[in-house]
N, C-alpha and C positions, 0 to 999 in steps of 0.2 A: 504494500500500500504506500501511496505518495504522499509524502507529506509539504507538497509543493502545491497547497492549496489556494484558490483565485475565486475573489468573490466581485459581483456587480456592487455599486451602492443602493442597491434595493436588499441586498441582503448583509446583516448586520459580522464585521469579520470575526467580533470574536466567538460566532455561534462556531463555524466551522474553522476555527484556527483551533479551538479544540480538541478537534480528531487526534491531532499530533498527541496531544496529552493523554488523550484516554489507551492509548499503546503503550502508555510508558511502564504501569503495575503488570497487567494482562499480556499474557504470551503464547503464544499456539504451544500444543504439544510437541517437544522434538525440533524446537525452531532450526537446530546448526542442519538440517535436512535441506537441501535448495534443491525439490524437484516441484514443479506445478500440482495444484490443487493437495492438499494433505490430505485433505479427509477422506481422499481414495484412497492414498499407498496406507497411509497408519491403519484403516480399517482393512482394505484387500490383500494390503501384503506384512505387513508387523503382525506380532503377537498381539493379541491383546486379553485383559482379564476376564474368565466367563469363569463361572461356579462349575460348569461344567470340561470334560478334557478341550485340551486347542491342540496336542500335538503330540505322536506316538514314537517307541522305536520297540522292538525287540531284542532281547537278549538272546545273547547265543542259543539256549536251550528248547526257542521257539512256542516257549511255555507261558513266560512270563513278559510283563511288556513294562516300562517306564514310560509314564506321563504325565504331561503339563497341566493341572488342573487348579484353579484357586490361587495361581501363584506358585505354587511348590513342585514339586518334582515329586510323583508317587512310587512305587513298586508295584504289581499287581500279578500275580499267577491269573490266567485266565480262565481256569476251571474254581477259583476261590473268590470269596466276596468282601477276604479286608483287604485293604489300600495302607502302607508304609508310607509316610513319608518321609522323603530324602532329602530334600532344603528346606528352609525356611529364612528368607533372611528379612531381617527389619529394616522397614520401611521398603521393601524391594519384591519383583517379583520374577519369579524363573519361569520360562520354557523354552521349547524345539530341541527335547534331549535328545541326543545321540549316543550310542555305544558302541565300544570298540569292540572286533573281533573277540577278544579276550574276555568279553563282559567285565573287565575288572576299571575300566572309567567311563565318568557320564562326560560329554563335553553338552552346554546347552549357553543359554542366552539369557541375561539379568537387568531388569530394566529398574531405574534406582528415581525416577522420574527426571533428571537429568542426561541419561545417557543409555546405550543400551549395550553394555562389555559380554565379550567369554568369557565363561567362567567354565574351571576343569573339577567335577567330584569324583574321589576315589573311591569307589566301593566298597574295598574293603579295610579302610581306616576308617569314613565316614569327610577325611578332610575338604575343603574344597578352596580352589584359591583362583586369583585372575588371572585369565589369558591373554587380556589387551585390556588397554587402558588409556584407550586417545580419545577419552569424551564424544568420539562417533555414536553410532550407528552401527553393531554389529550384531547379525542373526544367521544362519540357516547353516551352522557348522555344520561338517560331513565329517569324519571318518573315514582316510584309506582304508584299502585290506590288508595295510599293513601297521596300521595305528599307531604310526608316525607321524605323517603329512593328516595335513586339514586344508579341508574346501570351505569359505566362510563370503560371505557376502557383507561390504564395510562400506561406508561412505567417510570413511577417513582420509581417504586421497582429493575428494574435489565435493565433497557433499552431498553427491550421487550414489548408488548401488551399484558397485564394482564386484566383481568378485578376484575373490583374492587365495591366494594359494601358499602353504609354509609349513613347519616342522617343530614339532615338540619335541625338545630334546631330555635329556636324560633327570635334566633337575624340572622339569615341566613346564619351561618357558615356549613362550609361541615366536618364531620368526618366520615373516612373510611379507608379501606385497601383491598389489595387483597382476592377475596375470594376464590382461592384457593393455594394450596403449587408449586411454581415451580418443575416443570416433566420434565425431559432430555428426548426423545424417543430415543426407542431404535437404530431406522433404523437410515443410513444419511441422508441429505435432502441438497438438492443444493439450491434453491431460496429461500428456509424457516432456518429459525435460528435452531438447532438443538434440542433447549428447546420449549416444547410449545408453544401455546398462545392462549386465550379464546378471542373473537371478537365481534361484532356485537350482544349488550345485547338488549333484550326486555322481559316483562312483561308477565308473565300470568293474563288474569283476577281477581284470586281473590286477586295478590299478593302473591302468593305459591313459584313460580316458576322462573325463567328466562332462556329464550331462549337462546341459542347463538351459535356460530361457534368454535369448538375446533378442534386441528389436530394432535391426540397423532397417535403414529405409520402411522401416511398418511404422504406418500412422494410426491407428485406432486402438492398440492394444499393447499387450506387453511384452508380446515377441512370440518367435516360433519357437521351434523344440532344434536343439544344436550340440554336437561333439565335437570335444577339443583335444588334440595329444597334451598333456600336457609339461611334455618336456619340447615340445615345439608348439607353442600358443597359436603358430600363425596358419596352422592347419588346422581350420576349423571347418566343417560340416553343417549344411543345414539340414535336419533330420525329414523336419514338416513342416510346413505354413502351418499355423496356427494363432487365429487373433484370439490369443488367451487373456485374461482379466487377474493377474498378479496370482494365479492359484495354481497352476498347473503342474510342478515339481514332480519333471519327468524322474522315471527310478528303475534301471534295467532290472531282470529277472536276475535270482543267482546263477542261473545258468548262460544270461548273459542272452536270452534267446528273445524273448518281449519285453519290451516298454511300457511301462505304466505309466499313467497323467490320469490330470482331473480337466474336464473342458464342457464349455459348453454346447461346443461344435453344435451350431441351428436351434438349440433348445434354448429352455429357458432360468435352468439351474445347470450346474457342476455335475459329471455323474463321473465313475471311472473309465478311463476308455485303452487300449489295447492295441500300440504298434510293432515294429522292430525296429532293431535300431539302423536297418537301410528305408528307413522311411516308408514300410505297408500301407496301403490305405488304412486307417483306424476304425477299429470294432469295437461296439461299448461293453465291456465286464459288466457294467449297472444301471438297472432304468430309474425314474422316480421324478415325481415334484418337488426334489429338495434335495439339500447338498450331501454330496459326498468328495470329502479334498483330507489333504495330508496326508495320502495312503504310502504304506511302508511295507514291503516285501516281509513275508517271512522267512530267515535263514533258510528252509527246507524247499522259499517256492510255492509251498500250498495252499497257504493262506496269504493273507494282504490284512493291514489293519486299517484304520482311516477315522476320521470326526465327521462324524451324520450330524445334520441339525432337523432330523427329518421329525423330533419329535417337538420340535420349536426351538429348546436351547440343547446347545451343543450336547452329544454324546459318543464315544470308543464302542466302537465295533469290529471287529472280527470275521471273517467271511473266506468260507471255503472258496479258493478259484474254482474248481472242478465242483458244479452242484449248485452252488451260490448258498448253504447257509451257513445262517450268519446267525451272531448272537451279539447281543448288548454287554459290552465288560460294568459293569456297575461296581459302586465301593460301596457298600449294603453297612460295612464297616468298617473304622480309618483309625492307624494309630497314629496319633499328632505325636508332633515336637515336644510339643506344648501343651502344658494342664490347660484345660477346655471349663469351661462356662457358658451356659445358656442363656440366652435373651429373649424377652417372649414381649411382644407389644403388644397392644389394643388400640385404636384409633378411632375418637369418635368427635363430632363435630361439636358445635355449642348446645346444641339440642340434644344432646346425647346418643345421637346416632352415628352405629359405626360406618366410616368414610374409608378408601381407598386417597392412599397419599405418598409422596416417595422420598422415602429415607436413606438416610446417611448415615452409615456404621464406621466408625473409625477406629481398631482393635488396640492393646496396651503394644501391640507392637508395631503400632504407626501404617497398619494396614487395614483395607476395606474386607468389608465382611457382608454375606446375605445368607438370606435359605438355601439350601445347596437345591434346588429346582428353581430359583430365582434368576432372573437376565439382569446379570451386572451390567451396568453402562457407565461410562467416562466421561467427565465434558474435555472440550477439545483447547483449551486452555486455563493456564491459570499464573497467580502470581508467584513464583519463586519467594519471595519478601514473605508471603505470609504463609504459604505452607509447601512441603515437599516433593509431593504427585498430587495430578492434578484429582479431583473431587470424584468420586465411584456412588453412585447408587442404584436402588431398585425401585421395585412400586411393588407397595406391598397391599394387598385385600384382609385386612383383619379378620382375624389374629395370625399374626408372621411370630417364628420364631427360631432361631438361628444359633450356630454355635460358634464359640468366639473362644479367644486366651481370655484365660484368668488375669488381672488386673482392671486398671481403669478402660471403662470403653465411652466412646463419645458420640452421641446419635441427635441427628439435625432430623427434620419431619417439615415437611412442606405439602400446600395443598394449594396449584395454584396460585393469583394474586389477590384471589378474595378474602385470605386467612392469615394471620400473622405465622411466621415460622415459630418450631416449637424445638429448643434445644437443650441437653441434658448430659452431665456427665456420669456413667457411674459406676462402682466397684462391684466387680463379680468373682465371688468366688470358687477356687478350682470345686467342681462337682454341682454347685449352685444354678439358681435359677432366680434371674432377677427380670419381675413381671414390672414393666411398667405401663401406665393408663395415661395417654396420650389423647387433651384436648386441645383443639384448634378454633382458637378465638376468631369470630369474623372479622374481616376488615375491610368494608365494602363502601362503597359511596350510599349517603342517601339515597332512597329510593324517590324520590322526588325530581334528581334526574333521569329519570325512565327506568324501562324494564331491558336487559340487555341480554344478549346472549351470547357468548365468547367462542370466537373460530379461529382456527389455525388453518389461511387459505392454501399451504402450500406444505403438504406431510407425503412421503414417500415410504408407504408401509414395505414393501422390498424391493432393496436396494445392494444387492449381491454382499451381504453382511453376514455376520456372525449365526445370527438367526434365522429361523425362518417364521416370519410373521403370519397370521391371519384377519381377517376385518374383527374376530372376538375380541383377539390380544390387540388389535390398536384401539377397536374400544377401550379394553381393559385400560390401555397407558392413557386415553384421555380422561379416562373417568378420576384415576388418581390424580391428575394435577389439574381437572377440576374445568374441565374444556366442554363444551359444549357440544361446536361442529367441528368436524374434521372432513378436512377434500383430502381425499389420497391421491395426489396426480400421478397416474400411469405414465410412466418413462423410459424410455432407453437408460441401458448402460452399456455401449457400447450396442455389440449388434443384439443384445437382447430386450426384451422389454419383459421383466420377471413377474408385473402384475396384469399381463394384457386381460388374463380371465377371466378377473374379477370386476371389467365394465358392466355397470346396469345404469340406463338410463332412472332410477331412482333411487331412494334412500334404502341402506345395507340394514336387511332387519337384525345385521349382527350389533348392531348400535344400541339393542334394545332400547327403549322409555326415555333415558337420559343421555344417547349421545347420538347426535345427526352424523350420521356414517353415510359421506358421499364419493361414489369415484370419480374424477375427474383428468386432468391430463395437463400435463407442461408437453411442450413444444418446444423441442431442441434444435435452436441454429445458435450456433456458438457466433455468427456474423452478423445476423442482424438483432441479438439478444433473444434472451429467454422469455415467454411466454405460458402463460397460466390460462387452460380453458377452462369454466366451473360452468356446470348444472347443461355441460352436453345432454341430449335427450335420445339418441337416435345410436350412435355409434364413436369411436375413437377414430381422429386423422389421424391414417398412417400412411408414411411408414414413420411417422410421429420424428422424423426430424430431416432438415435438408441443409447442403453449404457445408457438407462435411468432404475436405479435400481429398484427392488423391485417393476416392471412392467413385462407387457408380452412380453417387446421389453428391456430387459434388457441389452440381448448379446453386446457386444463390438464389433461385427459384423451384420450390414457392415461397416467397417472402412473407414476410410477417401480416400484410395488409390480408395476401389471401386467405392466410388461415384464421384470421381474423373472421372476414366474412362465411369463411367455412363455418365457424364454430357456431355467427350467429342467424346461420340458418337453422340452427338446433335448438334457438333459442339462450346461448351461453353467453357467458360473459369473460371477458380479454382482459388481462390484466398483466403488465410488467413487471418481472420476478428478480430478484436478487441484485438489481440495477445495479447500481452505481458505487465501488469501493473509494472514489474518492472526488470530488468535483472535477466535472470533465473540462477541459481548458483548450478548448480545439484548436488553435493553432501549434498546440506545444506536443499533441499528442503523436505519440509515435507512430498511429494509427486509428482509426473510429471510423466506426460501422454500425452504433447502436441507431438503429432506426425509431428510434421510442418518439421523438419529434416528430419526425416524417409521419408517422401512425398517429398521435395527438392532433396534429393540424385536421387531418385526413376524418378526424372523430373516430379511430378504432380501436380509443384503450378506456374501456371501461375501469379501471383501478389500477393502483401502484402500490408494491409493496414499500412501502414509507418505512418502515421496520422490518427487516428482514434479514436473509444470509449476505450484508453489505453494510457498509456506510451508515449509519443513517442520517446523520447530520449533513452529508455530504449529498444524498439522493436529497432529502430535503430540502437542502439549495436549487436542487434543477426543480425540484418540483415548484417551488415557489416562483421561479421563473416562467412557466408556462400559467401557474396560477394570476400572474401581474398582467398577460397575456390575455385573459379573458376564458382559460381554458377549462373547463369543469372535470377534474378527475378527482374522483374519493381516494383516502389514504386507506388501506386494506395492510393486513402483515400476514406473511407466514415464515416458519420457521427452518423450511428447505431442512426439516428434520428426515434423514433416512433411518428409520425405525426401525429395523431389522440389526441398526451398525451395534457394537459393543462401544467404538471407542462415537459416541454418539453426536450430531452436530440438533445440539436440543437441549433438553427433551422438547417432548412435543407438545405444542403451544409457548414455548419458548416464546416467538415473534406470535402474536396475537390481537386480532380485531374483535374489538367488542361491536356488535348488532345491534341498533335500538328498533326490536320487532315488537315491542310493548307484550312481551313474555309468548309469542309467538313461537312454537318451534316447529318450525316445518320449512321445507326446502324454500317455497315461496317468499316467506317473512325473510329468510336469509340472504335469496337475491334480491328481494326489493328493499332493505336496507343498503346493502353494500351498492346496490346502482345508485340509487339515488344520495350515498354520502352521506347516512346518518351510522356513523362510525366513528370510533378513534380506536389507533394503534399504540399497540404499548408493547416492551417487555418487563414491565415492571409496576411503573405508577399508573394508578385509574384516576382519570380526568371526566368532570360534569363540567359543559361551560352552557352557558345560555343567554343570552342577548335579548332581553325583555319578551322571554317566553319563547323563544325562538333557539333552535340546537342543531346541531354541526346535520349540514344537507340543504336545510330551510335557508328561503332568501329572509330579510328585513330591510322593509319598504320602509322610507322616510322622506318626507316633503321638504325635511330641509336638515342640514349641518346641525350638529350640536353635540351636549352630551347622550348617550344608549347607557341602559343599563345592564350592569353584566353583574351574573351569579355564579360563581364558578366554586366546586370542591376536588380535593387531591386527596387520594387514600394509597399508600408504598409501602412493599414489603421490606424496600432500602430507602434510608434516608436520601433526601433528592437533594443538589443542588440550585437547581436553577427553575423557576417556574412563570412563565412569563404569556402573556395576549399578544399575539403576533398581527398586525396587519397589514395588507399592502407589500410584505418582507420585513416590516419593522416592528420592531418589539417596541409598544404603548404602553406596556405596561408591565412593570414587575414586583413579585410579590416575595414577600419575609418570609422567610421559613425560619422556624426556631424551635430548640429543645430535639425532639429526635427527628425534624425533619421529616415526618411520613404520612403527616394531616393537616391539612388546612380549608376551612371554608370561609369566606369572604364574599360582599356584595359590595357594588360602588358604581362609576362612571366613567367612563372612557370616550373622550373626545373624540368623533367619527366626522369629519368634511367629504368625504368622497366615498363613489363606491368601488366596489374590489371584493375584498372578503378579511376574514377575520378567526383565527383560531387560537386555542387555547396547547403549549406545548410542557413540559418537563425536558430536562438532561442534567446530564452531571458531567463535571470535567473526564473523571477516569470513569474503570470499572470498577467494580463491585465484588466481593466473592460468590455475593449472593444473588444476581442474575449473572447467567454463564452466557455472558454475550460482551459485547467491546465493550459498551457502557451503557446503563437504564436509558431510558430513553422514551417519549411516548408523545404524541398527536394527535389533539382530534381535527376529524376532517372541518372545512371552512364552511361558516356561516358568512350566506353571502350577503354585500350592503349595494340597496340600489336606492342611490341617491340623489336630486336634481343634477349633482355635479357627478362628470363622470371620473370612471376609474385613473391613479396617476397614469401620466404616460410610462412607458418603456422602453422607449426606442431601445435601449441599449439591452435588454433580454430578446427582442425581437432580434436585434445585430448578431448576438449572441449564437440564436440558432440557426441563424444563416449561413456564419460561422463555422456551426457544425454540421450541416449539413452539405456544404463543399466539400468537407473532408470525407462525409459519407459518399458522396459521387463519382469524389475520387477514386477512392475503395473499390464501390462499384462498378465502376468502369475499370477499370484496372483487372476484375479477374476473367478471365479467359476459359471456363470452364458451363458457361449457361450451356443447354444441353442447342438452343435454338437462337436464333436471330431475335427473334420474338420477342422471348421471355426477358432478353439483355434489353431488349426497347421498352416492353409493359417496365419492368424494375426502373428504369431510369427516369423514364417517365412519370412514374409515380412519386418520384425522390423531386423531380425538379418543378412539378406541383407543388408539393408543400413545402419547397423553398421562395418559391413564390408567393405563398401565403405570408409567410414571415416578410418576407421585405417589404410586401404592401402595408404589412403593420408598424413598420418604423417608418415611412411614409405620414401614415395616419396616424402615430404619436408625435411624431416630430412636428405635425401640425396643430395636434391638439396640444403641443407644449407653446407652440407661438399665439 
């Protein structure tokens, strides 16, 4: 993100000179990582914590298996039901074991929230000590067959996933380096870093070779399937095209005769599939609606192990090749490290009813803890300054009860924004069980500003994660944090789209009574931005994205406007998703394509996510611009939560629009609020504003200039900063906040001369621990003023998108891939439309200023 932000004098600097600050506590996961988009690789390709196994190996004896489950390293015989375990470290947590020939060492991976080093355990001492220690990035250790050398994957060399190759010597130190020369590809590549990367190493039998994932000139994915000698690196092999998705961890037979991978090849999950290593066509070992990855040969060949999430959260399985069955390895019973204590909760609201809500376990050994059938999730940053790994919890349905170390444990309880958080420290003793009764104080605006009802426009229940989600369980996770409606939008990932088959043109009665469960759709062009269809009736546009390069859907046609009209021939509603990471400054940009203007002028954006996966201060700015413009777009939020992730960009309803459908719940009252802009966006503070009986959507007629009355309240689960009446761009008015900062109700006057519009906003300089987003943040949509005098001029926002939309022209003319003559003249022609719109209007300000 840039922190070279540029504002008009319509919009006030210090609102978005902020941004820079709110970066400074707040930090993504794994920042020293410089590939595009995180919340793919740390969720598709890193470890990450489920209560359930993430990742297998076998011991020699074919009997027994170690794996990564909870954090730790376990033991398990496969015909037995308790689980040993082998690590435990504080504040830290293991996986991706490996074993040597010998079974006598574990090599595996330890992520400290810092960093992610090798770590070597001996078997049979119990010792365990480090392998590297360069503050990287290092996972997917291998084991020759000669348990010497190691195959590891490091972004220590340039920030990237390199795979790296070296030897353990006799006192058990590791020396090594990449083994091969960083490759720039030639093509671009949007989700993949621009330079290489070698991935997912394994062994050939005699030691010759290593398998792995490389992506030279592939644009959509994370590489084919590739053999390298590796005492001559530059004899590499391409085994198979394959646009795999960071999962595919090819793994020859012991006999060296089949290939194993996980792929999605045409479907729409992982299953296991079945080459050789001169590239066979591939036959699938496994069918299914749901994942099967991390598969591990058995020593003998006859079996394979692997993590199924086929029962929702992750589970070890075992599976005859010859026959196919297969059994579930469970730990039925575990002996810990560490003396154990039980936690048992109740969760019930003010009125003494039990509620769904999502907690925070923090163990005496500085680790996250759930019900062992519970989906751990992760926020995707946090502050170093104030604590060590970033924040883990669950969503629990009362009564949850869970087992933890003996000492102090520390549990956070949240239930959406309408409740205060409920937090607790407390000592448990080894064998004990400490029952505690968890109430959740409301904390909601008067009801006097309307009846509302809370939506997260933009939720991806699967999204090639950890999990495997259902419409029950994303009910279930709205229901705990307290969400109303939820739009699943149907999407690609790549060439799949994991929830096509859950479209219905209506409401999911998995929603039951209390959650509007609707499917809905984004629209993937990385060129001309992302788009949000909601309340489709009929069917999903596919092939639900276009303008994707160096593909057979390359063209920059269909552009935004048509699937626009496509959608609303269904009756749907278009709306701009995850815009803007920082105010766009068009001459300065390196590039710009977002057509979001071009579609505004044109009238085909029905909403903007105002709070969302971006900016918001910074989307805010443009939005204001188009707002001084004359433009009527509601502010709408979603949380571009993929629900399915472990390491989670959420939870869900994170970025949320509140509905005023006067306690309305039905599809109807949801889209006839959000069209007509009786909304505000939050991730945090709940905003009532009203303007002598009038609220965010409504105009307010007036005959002449003077004072308007406004009534405005603030209810925050975090102390807020800044609280202010925006009009025209400019902040009229700002209000005291004092003591904790998270209430205020207030009536008074606000001088209004002209019309335009008028909203009520909150922010805070930084983050927060307690919203898992850049910083609080919340809008409600403009109440608009139509006054004798008209709205100020703008010439210079109208200048602005002129501005930018030259450089969109440019863009568009410039690519050379429309499939027709046609389509490159409709697209351009539609751009030089509503560039002409915009000019005529700094025309007509520039006169209505003289």
């Amino acid at each position: 993100m840039s922190c070279a932000l540029r504002v008009s004098g319509a919009v006030l600097l210090t609102f978005v000179a902020a941004v820079c600050a709110a970066q400074s506590g707040r930090q993504p996961v794994l920042p020293q990582v410089d590939v595009p988009h995180s919340y793919y690789w740390r969720e598709l390709y890193l470890p990450q914590l489920t209560t359930g196994p993430s990742s297998v190996a076998f011991l020699p004896d074919g009997q027994t298996v170690i794996y990564s489950m909870g954090g730790s390293l376990w033991r398990q015989h496969i015909d037995a039901g308790e689980a040993e375990e082998l690590t435990h470290a504080r504040s830290a947590y293991d996986y991706q074991p490996d074993v040597d020939r010998a079974g006598q060492r574990v090599v595996f991976s330890r992520y400290d929230g810092r960093s992610i080093e090798l770590w070597l355990l001996d078997l049979t001492t119990g010792r365990e000590w480090p392998l590297t220690e360069n503050g990287a990035v290092n996972v997917e250790a291998r084991f020759a067959p000669d348990d010497r050398r190691l195959a590891w994957v490091s972004t220590a060399r340039d920030r990237r996933f390199d795979l790296h190759f070296g030897s353990i010597d006799d006192r058990g130190r590791l020396t090594g380096a990449p083994l091969f020369e960083a490759r720039r590809s030639a093509i671009d590549r949007y989700y993949y870093s621009p330079w290489d990367h070698a991935i997912n190493p394994s062994w050939s039998p005699d030691g010759r070779e290593l398998l792995y994932v490389g992506n030279p000139e592939v644009a959509w994915g994370s590489g084919d399937l590739w053999a390298v000698v590796v005492d001559q690196p530059t004899q590499r092999t391409r085994l198979l095209s394959e646009e795999t998705s960071w999962s595919a961890r090819p793994e020859l037979s012991p006999d060296g005769r089949r290939l194993l991978y996980s792929s999605y090849h045409g479907r729409q999950w992982h299953q296991l599939w079945l080459t050789t290593r001169a590239g066979a066509a591939p036959l699938p070992l496994t069918f299914g609606d749901f994942d099967r990855r991390n598969a591990r040969w058995s020593p003998d060949g006859k079996r394979v192990a692997y993590i199924s999430n086929e029962t929702g959260n992750t589970s070890l399985v075992v599976q005859a090749v010859v026959g196919g069955t297969a059994r579930q390895i469970r730990a039925t019973s575990r002996r810990y490290q560490l003396s154990q204590g039980t936690l048992a909760l109740d969760i019930r609201d003010a009125a003494g009813q039990r509620v769904s809500a999502r907690v925070s376990v923090l163990g005496s050994d500085g680790r996250a803890y759930a019900p062992q059938d519970a989906w751990l999730h992760a926020d995707d940053g946090f502050d170093r300054a104030l604590q060590q790994t970033e924040t883990h919890y669950f969503h629990c349905a009362p009564p949850c009860e869970l087992s933890v170390p003996a000492g102090e444990v520390r549990i956070d309880v949240r239930r959406g924004l309408r409740h205060r958080s409920w937090s607790r420290a407390v000592t448990i003793a080894a064998g004990a069980t400490a029952a505690l009764d968890v109430r959740l104080a409301r904390h909601d605006l008067p009801e006097s500003f309307g009846r509302w009802l809370s939506a997260d426009l933009h939720v991806h229940m699967n999204y090639g994660g950890h999990y495997r989600n259902t419409p029950a369980q994303l009910a279930a996770q709205a229901r705990a944090e307290d969400l109303d409606v939820v739009y699943n939008l149907i999407v690609n990932k790549e060439q799949r789209v994991p929830d096509v088959a859950h479209f219905r043109g209506d409401v999911d009665p998995a929603g039951g009574d209390d959650v509007l469960l609707m499917h809905a759709q984004e629209f993937h062009t990385s060129f001309w931005g992302h788009t949000g269809l909601l309340h489709l009736s009929s069917h999903l546009l596919l092939p639900d994205f276009s303008s994707y390069r160096h593909t057979g859907l390359a063209s920059p046609y269909p552009d935004n406007r048509l699937i626009a009209d496509l959608a609303r021939a269904q009756g749907g509603l278009i709306g701009y998703v995850h815009p803007f990471d920082w105010e766009i400054d068009p001459p300065q940009e390196p590039a710009l394509s977002s057509a979001f203007p071009a579609d505004a002028a044109h009238g085909k954006v029905d909403y903007v996510e105002v709070v969302g996966f971006s900016d918001h201060k910074a989307t805010a700015a443009i939005w204001y611009r188009l707002l001084n413009l004359g433009f009527r777009i509601p502010a709408g939020a979603g949380t571009d939560a993929m629900a399915n992730y472990a390491s989670l960009r959420g939870p869900v309803g994170m970025n949320r629009v509140f509905l005023e459908t006067d306690g309305e719940r039905t599809p109807q009252a949801a889209r006839a609020a959000l069209a007509a802009g009786r909304t505000f966006a939050t991730n945090g503070p709940l905003l009532g504003l009203e303007l002598e009986g009038h609220r965010a959507g409504d105009t307010l007629e007036r005959d002449a200039a003077g004072p308007v009355g406004y009534r405005i309240a603030m209810r925050s689960p975090v102390p807020v900063d800044h609280l202010e009446l925006v009009a025209n761009g400019r902040v009229v008015k700002s209000f005291d906040l004092e003591g904790e900062r998270t209430a205020i109700d207030d009536t008074g006057t606000v001088d209004v001369d002209a019309s335009g519009w008028l909203l009520l906003r909150a922010w805070n300089d930084g983050a927060d621990p307690g919203v898992f987003d850049l910083y609080p943040y919340a809008t409600t949509s403009p109440i608009y003023l139509a006054l004798p005098a008209p709205a100020p001029p703008a010439p210079e926002d109208a200048r602005y998108f002129v501005g930018w939309l030259d450089r969109v022209i440019e863009a568009a003319t410039g690519r050379d891939d429309y499939n027709t003559a046609e389509e490159r003249r409709a697209v351009l022609e539609y751009l030089r439309i509503a560039r002409g719109e915009y000019a005529s209007l700094i025309g007509a300000a520039e006169g209505a200023a003289r």
